[in-house]
Backbone bond lengths (Angstrom), bond angles and torsions (degrees), N, CA, C in turn:
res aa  C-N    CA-C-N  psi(-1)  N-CA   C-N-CA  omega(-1)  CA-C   N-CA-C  phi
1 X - - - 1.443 - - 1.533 108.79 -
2 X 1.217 114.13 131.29 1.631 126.25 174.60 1.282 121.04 -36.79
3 X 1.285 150.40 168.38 1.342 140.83 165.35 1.409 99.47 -102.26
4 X 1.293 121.79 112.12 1.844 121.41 160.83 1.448 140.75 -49.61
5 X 1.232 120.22 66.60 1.338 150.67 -138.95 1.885 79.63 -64.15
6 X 1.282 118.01 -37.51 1.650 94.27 -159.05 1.526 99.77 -103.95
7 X 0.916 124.46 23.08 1.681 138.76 -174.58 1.808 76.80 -110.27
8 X 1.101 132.97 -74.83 1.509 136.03 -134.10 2.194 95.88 -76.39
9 X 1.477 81.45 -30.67 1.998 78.28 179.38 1.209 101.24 -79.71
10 X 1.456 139.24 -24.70 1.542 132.01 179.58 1.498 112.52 -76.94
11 X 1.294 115.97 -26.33 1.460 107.44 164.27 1.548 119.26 -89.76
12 X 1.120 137.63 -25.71 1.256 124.36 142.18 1.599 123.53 -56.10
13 X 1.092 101.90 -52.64 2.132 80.15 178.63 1.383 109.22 -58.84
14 X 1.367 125.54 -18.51 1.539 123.63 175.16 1.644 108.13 -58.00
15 X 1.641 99.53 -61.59 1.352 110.47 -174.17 1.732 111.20 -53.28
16 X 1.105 111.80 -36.71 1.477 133.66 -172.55 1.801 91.41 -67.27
17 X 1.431 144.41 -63.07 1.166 157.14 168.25 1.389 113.19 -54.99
18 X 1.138 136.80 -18.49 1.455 140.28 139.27 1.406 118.40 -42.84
19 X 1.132 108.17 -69.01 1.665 116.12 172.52 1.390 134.18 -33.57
20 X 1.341 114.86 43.37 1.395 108.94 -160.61 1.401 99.69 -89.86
21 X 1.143 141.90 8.32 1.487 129.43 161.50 1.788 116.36 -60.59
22 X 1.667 90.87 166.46 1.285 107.60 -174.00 0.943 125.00 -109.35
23 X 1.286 106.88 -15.70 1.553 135.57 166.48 1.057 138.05 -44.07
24 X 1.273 142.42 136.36 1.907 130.71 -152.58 1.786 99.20 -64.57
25 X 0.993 113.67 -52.23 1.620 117.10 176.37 1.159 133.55 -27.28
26 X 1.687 94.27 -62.40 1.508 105.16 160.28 1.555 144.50 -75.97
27 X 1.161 89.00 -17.53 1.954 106.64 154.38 0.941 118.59 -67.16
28 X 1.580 116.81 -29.77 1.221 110.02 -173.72 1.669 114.66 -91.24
29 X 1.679 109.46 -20.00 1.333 119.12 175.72 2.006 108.96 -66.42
30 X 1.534 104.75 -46.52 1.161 117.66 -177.97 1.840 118.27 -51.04
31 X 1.471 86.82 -35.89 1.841 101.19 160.29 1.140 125.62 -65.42
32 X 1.281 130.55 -37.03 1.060 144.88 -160.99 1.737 103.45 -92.78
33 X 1.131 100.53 -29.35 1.623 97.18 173.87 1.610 105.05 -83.83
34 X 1.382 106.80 -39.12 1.834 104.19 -174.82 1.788 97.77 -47.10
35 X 1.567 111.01 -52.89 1.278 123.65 171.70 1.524 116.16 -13.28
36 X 1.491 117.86 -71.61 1.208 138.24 -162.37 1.704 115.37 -95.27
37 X 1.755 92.15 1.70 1.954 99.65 161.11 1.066 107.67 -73.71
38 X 1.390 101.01 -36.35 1.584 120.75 -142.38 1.682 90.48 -79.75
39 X 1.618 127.70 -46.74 1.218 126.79 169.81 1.318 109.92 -55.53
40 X 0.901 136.58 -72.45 1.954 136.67 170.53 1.293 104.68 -21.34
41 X 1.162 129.38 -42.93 1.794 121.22 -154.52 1.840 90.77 -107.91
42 X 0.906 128.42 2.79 1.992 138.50 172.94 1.718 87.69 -102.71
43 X 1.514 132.06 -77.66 1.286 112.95 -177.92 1.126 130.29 -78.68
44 X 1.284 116.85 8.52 1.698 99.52 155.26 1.947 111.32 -100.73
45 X 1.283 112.00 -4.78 1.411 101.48 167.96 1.335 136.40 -89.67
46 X 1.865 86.49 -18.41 1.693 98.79 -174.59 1.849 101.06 -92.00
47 X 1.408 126.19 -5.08 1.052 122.40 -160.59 1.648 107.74 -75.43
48 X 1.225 116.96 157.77 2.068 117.20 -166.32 1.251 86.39 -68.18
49 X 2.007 98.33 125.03 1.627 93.03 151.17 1.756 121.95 -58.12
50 X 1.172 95.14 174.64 1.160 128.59 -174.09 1.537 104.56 -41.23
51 X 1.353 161.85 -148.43 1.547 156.23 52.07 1.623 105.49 -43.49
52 X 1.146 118.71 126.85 1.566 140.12 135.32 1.113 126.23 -109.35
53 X 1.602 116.93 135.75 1.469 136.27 175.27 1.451 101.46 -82.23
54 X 1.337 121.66 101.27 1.859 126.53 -171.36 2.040 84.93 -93.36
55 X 1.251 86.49 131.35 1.536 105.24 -168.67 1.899 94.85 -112.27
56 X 1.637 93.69 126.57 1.728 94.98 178.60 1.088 125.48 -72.65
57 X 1.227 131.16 129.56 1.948 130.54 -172.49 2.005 86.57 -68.35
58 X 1.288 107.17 163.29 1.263 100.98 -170.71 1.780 80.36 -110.14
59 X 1.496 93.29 149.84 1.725 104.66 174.52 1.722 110.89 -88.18
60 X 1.554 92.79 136.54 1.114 104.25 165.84 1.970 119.19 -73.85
61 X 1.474 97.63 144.02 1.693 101.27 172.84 1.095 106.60 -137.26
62 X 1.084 101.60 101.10 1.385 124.00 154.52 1.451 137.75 -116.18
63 X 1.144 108.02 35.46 1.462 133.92 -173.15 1.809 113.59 34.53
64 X 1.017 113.53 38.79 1.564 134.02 -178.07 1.179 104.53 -121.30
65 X 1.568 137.49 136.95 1.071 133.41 127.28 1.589 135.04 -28.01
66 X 1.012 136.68 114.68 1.189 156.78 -168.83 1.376 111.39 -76.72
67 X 1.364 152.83 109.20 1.351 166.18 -177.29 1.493 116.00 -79.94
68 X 1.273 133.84 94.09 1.566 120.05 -167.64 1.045 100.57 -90.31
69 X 1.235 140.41 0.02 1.516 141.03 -171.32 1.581 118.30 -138.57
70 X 1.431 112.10 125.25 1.698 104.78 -166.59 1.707 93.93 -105.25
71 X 1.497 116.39 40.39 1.400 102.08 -175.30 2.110 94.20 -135.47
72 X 1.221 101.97 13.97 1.776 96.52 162.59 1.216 121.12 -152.56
C-alpha cells in the first residue's frame, strides 16, 4: 500500500501549528518537523514511478495531412 503523502503533511503542519512556544525547545521541535516535511516531499518525489501500459491512439488515414495545432 502507497504511503499517503497528503494525510502525512496534514499531520505535520498540525504538529508544526501546535508549537506555538517561543522557547528554545520549541523552535527547535518546530525545526525538526520542517526537517521531516522536507523528508516526505524528497520520498515521495524520488520514489519509482508507477509502470504504465501507454496504449497507441490508432491513426487516422485519410490521405490528408493532419493539423496538430488549430492556432496556424
Amino acid at each position: 500500500m502507497p504511503t499517503n503523502f497528503a494525510s502525512v503533511y496534514a499531520h505535520l503542519e498540525r504538529a508544526q501549528a501546535e508549537l506555538t512556544g517561543t522557547d528554545p525547545a520549541t523552535q527547535q521541535l518546530r525545526e525538526a518537523v520542517g526537517l521531516l516535511v522536507d523528508a516526505a516531499l524528497k520520498a515521495e518525489f524520488s520514489a519509482k514511478p508507477q509502470v504504465c501500459e501507454i496504449i497507441p491512439f490508432p491513426q487516422a488515414e485519410t490521405g490528408r495531412p493532419t493539423r496538430t495545432s488549430h492556432h496556424g
